[in-house]
C-alpha positions as CSV (number, residue, x, y, z in Angstrom):
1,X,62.7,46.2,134.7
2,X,63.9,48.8,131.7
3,X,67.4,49.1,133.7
4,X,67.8,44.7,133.8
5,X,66.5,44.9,130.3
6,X,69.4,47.5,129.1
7,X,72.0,45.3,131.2
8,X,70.8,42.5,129.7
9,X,71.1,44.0,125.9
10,X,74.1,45.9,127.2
11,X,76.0,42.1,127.8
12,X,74.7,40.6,124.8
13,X,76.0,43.2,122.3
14,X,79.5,43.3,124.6
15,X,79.8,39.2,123.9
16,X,79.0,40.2,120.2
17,X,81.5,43.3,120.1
18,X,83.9,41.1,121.8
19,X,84.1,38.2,119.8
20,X,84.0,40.6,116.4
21,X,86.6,43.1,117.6
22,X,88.3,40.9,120.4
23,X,87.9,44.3,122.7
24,X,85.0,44.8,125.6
25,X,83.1,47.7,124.0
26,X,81.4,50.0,127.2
């Protein structure tokens, strides 16, 4: 459940990153 968590957070900070920088941050 730890590894869907981190995927999940990992998404939600990329849509954030995205639409700040306007660049997928991995």
């Amino acid at each position: 459940m730890i590894a869907s968590d981190n995927d999940i957070l990992r998404c939600f900070y990329n849509s954030i990153l995205f639409k700040t920088f306007g660049t997928p941050f991995q």
